[in-house]
N, C-alpha and C positions, 0 to 999 in steps of 0.2 A: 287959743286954738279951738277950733269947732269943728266936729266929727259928722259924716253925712251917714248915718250905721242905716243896713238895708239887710233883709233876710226874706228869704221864700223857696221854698221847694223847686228842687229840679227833677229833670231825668235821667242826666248822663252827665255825670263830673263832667270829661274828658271834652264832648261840644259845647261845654258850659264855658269851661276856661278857655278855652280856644274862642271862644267871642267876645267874653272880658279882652284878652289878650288884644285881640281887633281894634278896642275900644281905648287902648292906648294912650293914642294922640288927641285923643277928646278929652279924656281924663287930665290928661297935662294942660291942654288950653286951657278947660272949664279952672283950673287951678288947685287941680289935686297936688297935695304936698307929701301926702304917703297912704298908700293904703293895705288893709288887710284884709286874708281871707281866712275865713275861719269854720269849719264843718263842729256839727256835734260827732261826740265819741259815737251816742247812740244811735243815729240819721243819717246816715251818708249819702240822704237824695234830699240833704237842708244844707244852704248856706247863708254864712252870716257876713256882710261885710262892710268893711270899716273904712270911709274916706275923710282924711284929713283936709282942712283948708284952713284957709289965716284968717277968715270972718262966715259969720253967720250968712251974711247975703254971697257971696259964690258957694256956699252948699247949695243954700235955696234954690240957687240958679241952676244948679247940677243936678239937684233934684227934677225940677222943671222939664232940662234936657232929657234925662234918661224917660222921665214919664209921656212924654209930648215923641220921643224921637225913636228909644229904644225899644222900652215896652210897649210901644204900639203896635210893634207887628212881628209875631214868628219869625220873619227872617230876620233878623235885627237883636231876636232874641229865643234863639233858639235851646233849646232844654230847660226854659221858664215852664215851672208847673202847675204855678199860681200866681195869686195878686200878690207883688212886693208890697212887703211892711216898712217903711220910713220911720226915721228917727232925727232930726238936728239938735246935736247933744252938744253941751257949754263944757268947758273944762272947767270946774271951781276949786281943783284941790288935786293933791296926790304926792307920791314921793318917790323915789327912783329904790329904795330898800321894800 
């Protein structure tokens, strides 16, 4: 499993989710397998979020999209505050306890 993890400052949860939300059915094509969202305790205008895939190249690829399609323009991404931080993370280990 390979993780697409992305984090950057918003403005407004509530228009934030609501365009994730949007973004749905792209998430599913591109070959999102699950994903999270995660705020810190201490930031509530920071999100983190975590998209699952089955290989390393459809992250990259979803990476690509959102940088080329979403974050290029305010409407597309509305209550972005700044530059998303990217991450494509390997699974090498872990244990369900």
């Amino acid at each position: 499993m390979t993780t697409l993890q992305i984090e950057h400052p918003i403005s407004d949860f509530g228009t934030w989710s609501a365009a994730f939300a949007r973004f749905a059915p792209a998430r599913k094509q591109g070959g999102v397998l699950a994903s999270r969202i995660l705020r810190p305790e201490d930031d509530p205008a920071y999100v983190v979020i975590e998209l699952d895939f089955a290989d390393v190249e459809h992250a990259a690829s979803f990476e690509r999209f959102l940088r080329q399609k979403v974050w290029a323009s305010p409407s597309t991404s509305p209550a972005l505050a700044g530059e998303p931080k990217t991450r494509i993370l390997s699974l090498v280990g872990g244990s369900t306890a």
